[in-house]
Structures are given as structure tokens and as C-alpha cells.
C-alpha positions, 0 to 999 in steps of 0.5 A, a space after each residue: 502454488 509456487 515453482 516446486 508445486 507447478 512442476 511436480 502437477 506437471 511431471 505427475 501429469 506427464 507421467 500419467 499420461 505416459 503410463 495411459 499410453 503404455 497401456 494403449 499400446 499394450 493393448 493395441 499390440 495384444 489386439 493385434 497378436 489375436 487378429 492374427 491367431 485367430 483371422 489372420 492377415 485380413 483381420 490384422 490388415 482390418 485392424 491396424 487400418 484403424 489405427 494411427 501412423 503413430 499407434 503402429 509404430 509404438 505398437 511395432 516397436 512393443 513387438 519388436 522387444 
């Protein structure tokens, strides 16, 4: 497999994994949004503790667009 090949198996990993997490978060953040329509504050405090440091800022950062 030559340079070229390497790098474009890369990107295309890369690029799949990034549209994995999108669609995590989106989900992570949809999740939230119905914990607090439908349990309020308790649900979204039950819900964002299982969640990582990292997921919570993406998630935020999805809501704050």
C-alpha cells in the first residue's frame, strides 16, 4: 500500500469517527433535552452523571449553537 493509500485509509477512518461522535452527541443532547421535558432537573442531573466531562462539554457545546 503506497503513501497515498495510507493516508486517504487514514482520513477516511478519521472522518468516520468523527461523524460516529456527532451522532453521539446529538444523541446525548436530544437525550437530555427530553429528561428535562419530561423529568425535569432530577432526570437531567441522573442522566448527565453518566456521562463523561468530555461528552457534557460536546453535548453543551451542541446546545449552545
Amino acid at each position: 500500500m503506497g503513501n497515498i493509500d495510507k493516508f486517504s485509509t487514514k482520513v477516511a477512518a478519521q472522518v468516520v469517527q468523527a461523524a460516529a461522535q456527532s451522532v453521539q452527541t446529538r444523541g446525548q443532547a436530544d437525550a437530555l433535552i427530553q429528561a428535562a421535558r419530561h423529568g425535569g432537573e432530577a432526570a437531567v442531573r441522573k442522566l448527565a452523571a453518566s456521562m463523561s466531562t468530555e461528552d457534557l462539554q460536546r453535548v453543551q457545546k451542541r446546545l449552545s449553537r
